[in-house]
N, C-alpha and C positions, 0 to 999 in steps of 0.2 A: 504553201502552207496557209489554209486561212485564221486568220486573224480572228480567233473564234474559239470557245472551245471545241469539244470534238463531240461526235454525238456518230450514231450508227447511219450507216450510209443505207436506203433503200437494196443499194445494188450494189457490185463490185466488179469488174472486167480481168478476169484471169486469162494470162499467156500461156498458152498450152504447151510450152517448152523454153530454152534458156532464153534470156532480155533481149540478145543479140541474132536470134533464132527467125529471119523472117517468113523463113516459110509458113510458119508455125502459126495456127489461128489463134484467135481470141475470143472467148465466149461471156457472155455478160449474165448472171445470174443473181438474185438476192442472195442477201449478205448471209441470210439465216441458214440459205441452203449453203450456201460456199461453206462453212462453218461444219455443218453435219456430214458435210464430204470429207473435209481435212480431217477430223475427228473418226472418219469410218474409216480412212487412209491410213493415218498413222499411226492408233494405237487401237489395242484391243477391248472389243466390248467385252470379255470374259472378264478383266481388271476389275480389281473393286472400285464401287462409285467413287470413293473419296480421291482416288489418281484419278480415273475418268475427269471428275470437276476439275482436277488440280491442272491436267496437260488440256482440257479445253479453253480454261483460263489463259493461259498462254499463247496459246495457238488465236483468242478472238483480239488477243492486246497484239499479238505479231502482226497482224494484217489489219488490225486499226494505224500502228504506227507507218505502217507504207501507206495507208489513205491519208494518213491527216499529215503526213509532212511531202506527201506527192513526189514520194522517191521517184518513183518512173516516170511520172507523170511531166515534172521539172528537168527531165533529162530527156521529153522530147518522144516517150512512149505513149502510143493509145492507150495501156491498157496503166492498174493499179498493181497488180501484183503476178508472180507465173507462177506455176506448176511444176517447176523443179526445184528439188531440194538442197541441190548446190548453192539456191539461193534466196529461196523461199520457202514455202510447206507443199508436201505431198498434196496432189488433187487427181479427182482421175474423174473425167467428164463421165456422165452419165450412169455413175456407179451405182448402187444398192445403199441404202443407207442401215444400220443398224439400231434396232427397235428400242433399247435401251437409250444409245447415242441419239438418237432424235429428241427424247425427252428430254433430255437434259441438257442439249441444247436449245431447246424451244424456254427452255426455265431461264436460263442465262447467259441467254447472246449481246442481250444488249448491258453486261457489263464488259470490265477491264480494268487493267493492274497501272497504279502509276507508283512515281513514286512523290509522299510527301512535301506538298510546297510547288508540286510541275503539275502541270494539265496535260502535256503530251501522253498517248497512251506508251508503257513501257517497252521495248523491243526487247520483249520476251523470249529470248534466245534456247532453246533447247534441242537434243539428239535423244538416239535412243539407249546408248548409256553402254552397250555392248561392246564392241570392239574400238570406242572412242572415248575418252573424258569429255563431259560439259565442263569448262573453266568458267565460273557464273554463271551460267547457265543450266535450266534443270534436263534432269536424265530421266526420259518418259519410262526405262526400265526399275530405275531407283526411284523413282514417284511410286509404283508398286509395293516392293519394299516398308517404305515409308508408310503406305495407308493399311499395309498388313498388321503397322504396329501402333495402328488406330490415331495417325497422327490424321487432324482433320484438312480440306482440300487449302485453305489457308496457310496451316501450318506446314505441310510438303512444299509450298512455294516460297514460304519465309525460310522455309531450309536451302532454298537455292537460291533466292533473290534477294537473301536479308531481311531483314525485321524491319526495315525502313521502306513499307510495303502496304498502298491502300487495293483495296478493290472496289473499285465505285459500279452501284450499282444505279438500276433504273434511268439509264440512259434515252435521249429522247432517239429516235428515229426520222432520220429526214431526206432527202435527196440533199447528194454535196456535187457541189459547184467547182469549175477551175474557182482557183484564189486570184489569178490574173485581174485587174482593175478591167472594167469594160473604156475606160476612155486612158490616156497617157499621163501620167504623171510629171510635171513641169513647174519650174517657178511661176508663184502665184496660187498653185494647186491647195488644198486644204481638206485632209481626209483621215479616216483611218487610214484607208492604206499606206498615205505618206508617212503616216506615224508609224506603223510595219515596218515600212524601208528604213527610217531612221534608226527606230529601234535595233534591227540587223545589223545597219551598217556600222555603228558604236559598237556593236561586238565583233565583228567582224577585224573593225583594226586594231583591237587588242591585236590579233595575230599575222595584220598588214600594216603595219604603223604608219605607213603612207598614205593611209587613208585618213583624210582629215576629223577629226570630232566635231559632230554636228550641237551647238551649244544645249539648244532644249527639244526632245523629243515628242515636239505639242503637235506633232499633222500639220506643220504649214512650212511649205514647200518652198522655203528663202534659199539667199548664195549659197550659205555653208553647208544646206544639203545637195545644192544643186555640184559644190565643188566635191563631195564626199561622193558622190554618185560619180561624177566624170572621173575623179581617182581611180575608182574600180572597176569603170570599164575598161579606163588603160591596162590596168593592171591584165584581166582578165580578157582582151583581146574582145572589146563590144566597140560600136563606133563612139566616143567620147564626144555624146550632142548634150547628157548632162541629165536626159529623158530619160523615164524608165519603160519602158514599155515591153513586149512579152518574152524577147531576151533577154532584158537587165532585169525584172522584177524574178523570173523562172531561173537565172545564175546567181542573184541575192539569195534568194530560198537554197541551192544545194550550195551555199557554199557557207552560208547561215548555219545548215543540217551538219555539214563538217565540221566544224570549229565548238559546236555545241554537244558535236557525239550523240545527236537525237537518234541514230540509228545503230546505239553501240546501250549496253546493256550499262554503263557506266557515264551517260547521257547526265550534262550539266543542267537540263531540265529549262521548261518555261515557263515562267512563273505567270501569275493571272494578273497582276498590273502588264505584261506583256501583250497580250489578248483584249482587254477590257475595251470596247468603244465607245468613243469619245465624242461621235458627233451625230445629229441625226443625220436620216439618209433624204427624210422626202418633206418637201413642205406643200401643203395645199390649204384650201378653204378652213380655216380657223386656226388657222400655226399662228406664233408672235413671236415675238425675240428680235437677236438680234440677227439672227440667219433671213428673219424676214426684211428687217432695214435694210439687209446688207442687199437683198435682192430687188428691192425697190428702189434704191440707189441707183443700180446698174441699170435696168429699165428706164427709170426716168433721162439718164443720162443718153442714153438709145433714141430717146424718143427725139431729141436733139437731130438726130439724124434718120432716122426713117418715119417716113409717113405714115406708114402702117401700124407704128407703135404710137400708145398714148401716153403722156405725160401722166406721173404718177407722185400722191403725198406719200413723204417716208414717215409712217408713224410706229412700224411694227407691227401692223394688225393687218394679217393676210383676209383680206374682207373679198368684197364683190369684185370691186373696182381693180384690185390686182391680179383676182383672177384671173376677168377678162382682158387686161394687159399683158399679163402668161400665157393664155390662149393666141394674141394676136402675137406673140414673139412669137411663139410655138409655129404657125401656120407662116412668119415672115421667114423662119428656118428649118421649114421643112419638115417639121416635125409632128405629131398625133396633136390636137388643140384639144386636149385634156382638162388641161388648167392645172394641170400639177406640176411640180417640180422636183424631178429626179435625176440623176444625174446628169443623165443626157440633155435634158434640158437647160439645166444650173450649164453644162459647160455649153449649150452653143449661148448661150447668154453672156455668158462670164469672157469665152473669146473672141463675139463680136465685140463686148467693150472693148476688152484688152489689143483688140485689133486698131481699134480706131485711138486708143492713147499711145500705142506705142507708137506712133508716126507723130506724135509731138514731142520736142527736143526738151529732154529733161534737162535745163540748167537754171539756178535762178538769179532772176533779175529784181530789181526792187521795185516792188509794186505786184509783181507779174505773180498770178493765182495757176498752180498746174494741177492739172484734174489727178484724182487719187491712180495711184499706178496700176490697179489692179491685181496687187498681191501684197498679204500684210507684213508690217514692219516688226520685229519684235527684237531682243537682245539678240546681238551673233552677228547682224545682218550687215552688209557692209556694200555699199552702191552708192553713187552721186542722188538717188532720191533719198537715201537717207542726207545726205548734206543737206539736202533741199528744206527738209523736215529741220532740221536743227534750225538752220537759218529761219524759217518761220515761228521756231519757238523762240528760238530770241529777240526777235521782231514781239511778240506778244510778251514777252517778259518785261519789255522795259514798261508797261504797262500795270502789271501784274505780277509783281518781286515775287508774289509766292512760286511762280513758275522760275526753277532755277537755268541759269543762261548755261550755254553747252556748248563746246567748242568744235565747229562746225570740221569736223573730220571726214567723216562720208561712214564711220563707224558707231553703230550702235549699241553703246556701253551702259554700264550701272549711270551713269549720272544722263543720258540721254532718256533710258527708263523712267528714272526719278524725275525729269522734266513732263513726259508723259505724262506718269501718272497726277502729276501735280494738274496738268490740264483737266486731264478729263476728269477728277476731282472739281475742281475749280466749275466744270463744263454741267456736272449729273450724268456723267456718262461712266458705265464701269469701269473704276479704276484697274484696271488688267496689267498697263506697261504696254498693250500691244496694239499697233496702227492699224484699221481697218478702214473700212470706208467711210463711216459716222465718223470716225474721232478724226481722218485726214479733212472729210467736210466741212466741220466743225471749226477746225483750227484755220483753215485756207479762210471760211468764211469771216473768223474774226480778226484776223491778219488784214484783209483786207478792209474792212471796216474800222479797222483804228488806222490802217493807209491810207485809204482817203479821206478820213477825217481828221488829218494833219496837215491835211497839203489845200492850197488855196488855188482854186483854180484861175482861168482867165477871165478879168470883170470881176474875180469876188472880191466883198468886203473882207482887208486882213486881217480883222477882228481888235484894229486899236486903230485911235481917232486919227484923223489928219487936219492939221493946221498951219497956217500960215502963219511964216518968218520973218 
């Protein structure tokens, strides 16, 4: 399901008989045409227009809602939708279209029915009303009915799907994509998608309570997602490495789809703080922030260790100078020397760092400065470099009372947060609460600096007189 809202797919892959069916081909055509087929299929051009719009309506939200939550797709099928009606809408390949139904589909394919407060398109469920009851669901025979007594294509759908009923129109048109991340999702990771998975997996153990609550659904990929993730692939028979990648994200999504009834006409809905993206995707020549420090951190850090990379200032400002250091990462791993930074890039950068710090023994010692872990700190988060962190802020508070002291747990609580934030107040750096690589730089650097400028070396003056007794 992408993390997105939904928009009209170029195209659509219909199975030319039931899911399970392999014989059975699959043919790929536009959406607009797939539309004017099911429409010539299943109900009559003779109908009055106002049913015509009312069962088209239906029919373009029924097979938006199998694209955009990737019913088949997450279960391991080529295709988005099939051609029989035990399970989907009538289709019949290379049929004749009807001259009326073509118009009126070319006028409004690129709408669809939700319902109020959800962005998922609705799972429009309906039959033809004859020798079956629709239970919520409308009856393509009783939509007729209905528009004989001049009820308009709205209101024949309000009569079957309730009055708690948008139709949104003017939908963009695009080519849709698997939802699948291109790279794996892991501690350290930092994305919308991780925020996707979080988000699911908080709903999800409402109805697994074994599954741990992930504290904040920010996209950064600490313990408590990483232990919410191994939960459920125990549960759900995945290897529990903790990783999400194209079986745990594609068994998140249907089982997300179950628990939510996104595919049941009585669908709990997804709301648009669900979807909203949170982070950019790409940095190149004139980006700034903090996405940029944080990427010049990591390079400069590189540069330590390979020749081919150059030592880089972290100021925020994706200038010349970092390009050409993104260009010469790019070409030292292999990758197109662009100069930009896209995912692919950000990760082989991000796991050469995190390759060369994990092989340093995170414990601390006093005096001893350990390079930022490569994945951020924030409330929830619970590991021996969180104790590390504590202990460096205590080491800086007795300097600085405003920073309050923190009882070196290995647990990242409200009062370890409020130690943060007091730093990086203290520092001009945004007060967030959450450890990245400037605010762990930052602190390491002045930890250290008030370390060794308390201690006296060998030969130094001890800074008071000596005299003879």
């Amino acid at each position: 399901m992408p993390a997105d809202l939904p928009f009209i797919p170029d195209f659509i892959t219909v199975h030319l008989g039931a899911p399970n069916d392999d014989t059975a081909p699959n043919v790929t055509l536009p959406f607009i045409d797939y539309i004017k087929n099911v429409a010539s299929s299943e109900i009559y051009p003779t109908w009055p227009e106002n049913a015509l719009r009312a069962n088209i309506y239906a029919q373009i939200s029924f097979a938006l809602n199998r694209v955009y939550t990737e019913y088949y797709r997450s279960r391991g099928y080529p295709f988005d939708i099939t051609s029989s009606t035990a399970y989907d809408q009538y289709f019949v390949n290379g049929r004749d279209i009807f001259e009326n139904i073509d118009r009126i589909v070319s006028e409004i394919f690129n709408s669809y029915l939700r319902r109020p407060g959800s962005v998922e398109p609705l799972f429009a469920q309906y039959c033809d009303g004859i020798n079956v009851t629709c239970p919520g669901g409308l009856s393509q025979w009783g939509s007729v009915t209905l528009a004989n007594q001049n009820l308009t294509p709205y209101e024949i759908l309000q009569n079957y799907y309730g009055e708690n009923l948008e139709i949104v129109t003017d939908v963009p048109v695009g080519s849709v994509e698997a939802s699948v991340p291109p790279v794996l999702l892991r501690l350290g990771s930092s994305s919308d998608d991780v925020r996707t998975v979080q988000i699911r997996l908080n709903r999800i153990s409402n109805n697994f309570p074994s599954i741990p609550k992930i504290v904040e659904t920010d996209g950064i990929f600490l313990e408590d997602t990483q232990s919410a993730v191994r939960r459920f692939q125990e549960i759900f028979n995945l290897t529990p490495d903790g990783v999400v990648g194209r079986a745990t994200w594609y068994a998140i999504e249907r089982i997300y789809s179950s628990v939510k009834r996104l595919n049941e006409l009585n669908s709990e809905g997804i709301s648009l703080q669900e979807v909203t993206k949170q982070y950019p995707e790409v940095l190149r020549l004139g980006s700034t922030g903090i996405g940029v420090s944080n990427l010049q951190y990591f390079i400069d850090y590189l540069s330590a260790f390979y020749d081919s990379i150059p030592p880089l200032t972290i100021d925020g400002s994706f200038g010349p100078s970092t390009e050409q250091a993104v260009k010469d990462a790019q070409r030292t791993f292999g990758l197109e020397a662009d100069g930009v930074v896209g995912e692919l890039t950000w990760d082989a950068i991000y796991n050469a760092y995190l390759g060369i710090v994990e092989g340093i023994p995170i414990r601390y010692t006093e005096g001893n400065v350990i390079p930022y872990p490569g994945f951020l700190l924030r409330l929830g988060a619970e590991s021996e470099i969180v104790r590390v962190l504590q202990e460096y802020l205590n080491y800086v508070s007795i300097s600085f009372p405003e920073i309050p002291g923190v009882n070196p747990t290995g647990y990242f609580g409200n009062r370890t947060q409020e130690a943060v934030i007091a730093f990086q107040t203290l520092i001009g750096l945004p007060a967030n609460g959450v450890v990245g690589a400037l605010t762990w730089n930052a602190l390491t650097d002045l930890y250290s600096d008030l370390y060794n400028g308390s201690r006296v070396n060998e030969g130094q003056y001890p800074g008071y007189e000596l005299g003879a007794t």
